[in-house]
C-alpha positions as a Python dict, from the first residue, in 0.01 Angstrom:
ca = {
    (1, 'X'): (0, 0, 0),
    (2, 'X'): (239, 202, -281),
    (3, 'X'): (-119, 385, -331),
    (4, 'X'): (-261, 428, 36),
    (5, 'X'): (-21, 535, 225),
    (6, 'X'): (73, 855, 16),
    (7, 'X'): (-315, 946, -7),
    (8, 'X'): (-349, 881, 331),
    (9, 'X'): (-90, 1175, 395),
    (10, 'X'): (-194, 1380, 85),
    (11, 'X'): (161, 1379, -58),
    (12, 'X'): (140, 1398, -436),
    (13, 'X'): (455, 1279, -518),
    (14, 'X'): (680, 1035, -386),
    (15, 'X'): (1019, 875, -418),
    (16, 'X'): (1050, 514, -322),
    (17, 'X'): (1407, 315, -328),
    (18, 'X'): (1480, -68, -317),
    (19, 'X'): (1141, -124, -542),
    (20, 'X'): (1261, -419, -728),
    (21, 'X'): (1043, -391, -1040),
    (22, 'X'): (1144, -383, -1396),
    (23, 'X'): (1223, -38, -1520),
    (24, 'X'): (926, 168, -1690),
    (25, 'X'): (629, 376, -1652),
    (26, 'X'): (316, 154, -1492),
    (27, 'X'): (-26, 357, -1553),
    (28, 'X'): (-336, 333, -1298),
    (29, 'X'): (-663, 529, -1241),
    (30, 'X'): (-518, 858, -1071),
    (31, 'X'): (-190, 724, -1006),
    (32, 'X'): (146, 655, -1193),
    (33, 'X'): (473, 493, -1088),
    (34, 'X'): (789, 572, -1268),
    (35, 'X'): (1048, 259, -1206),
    (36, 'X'): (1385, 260, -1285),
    (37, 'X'): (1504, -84, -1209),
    (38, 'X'): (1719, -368, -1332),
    (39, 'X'): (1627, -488, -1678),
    (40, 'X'): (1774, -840, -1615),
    (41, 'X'): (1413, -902, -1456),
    (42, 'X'): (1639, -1030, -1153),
    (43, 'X'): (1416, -767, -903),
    (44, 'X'): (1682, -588, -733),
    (45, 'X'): (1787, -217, -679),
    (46, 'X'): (1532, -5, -803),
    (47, 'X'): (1396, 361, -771),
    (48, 'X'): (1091, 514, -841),
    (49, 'X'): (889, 804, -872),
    (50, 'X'): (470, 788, -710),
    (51, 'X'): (346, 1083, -875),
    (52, 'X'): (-67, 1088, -825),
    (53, 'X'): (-372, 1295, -907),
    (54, 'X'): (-316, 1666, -1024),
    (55, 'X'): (40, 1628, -1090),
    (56, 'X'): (22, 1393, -1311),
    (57, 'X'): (-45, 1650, -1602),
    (58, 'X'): (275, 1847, -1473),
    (59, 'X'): (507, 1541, -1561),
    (60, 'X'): (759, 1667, -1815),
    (61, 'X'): (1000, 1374, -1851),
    (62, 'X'): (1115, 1077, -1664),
    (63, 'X'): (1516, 994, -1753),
    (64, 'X'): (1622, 679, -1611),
    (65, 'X'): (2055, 693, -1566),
    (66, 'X'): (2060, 343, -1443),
    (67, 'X'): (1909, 103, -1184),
    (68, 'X'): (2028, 300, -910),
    (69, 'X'): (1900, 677, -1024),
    (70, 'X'): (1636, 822, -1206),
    (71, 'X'): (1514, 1183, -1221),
    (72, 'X'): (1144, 1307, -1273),
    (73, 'X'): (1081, 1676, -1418),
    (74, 'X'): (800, 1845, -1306),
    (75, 'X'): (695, 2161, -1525),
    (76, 'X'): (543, 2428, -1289),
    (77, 'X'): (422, 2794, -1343),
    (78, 'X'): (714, 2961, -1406),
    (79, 'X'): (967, 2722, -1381),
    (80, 'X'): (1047, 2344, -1388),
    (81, 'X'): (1187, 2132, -1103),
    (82, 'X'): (1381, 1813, -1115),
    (83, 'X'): (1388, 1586, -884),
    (84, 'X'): (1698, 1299, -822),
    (85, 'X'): (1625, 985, -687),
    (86, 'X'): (1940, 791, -589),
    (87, 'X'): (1942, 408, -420),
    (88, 'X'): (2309, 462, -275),
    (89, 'X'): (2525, 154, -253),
    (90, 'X'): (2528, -14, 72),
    (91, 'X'): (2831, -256, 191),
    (92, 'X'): (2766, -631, 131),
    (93, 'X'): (2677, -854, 459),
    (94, 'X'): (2956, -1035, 588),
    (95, 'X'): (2924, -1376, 734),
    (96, 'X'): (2924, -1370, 1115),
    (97, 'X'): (3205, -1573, 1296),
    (98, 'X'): (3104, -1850, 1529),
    (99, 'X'): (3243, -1849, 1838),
}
């Protein structure tokens, strides 16, 4: 599904939040995800980058600040672009009061 939908829509890059996978680069035929997630292998938070085909060879660096943001630099012609991905803190459920 990570793979599909994205080629289905013939967007090249990607950023996905709430991905719950261990922080790290995972490699596949013509498609790469960049994870930065929690490294207590508890699977929660989580951001990542889908970057497939062509661009993969544009892929300057990958800096992951924490579980919650990562950035991806992406070297073009003439100059280079970063992109931020940020999984902004939400407010924890509260119980809801019987009536």
């Amino acid at each position: 599904m990570i793979h599909n939908e994205p080629l289905k829509l013939d967007f090249h890059v990607v950023a996905h939040q709430e991905t719950r996978l261990e922080c790290g680069i995972q490699k596949f035929d013509n498609f790469a995800l960049f994870n930065s997630g929690s490294e207590s292998k508890k699977h929660e938070f989580g951001c990542s980058f889908y970057v497939s085909g062509e661009f993969l060879k544009y892929v300057k660096d990958f800096k992951i600040i924490n579980e919650r943001i990562c950035c991806l630099r992406l070297k073009a012609k003439w100059f280079s672009c970063t992109l931020i991905n940020v999984h902004a803190p939400t407010n924890e459920k509260t119980e809801e009061i019987k009536e």
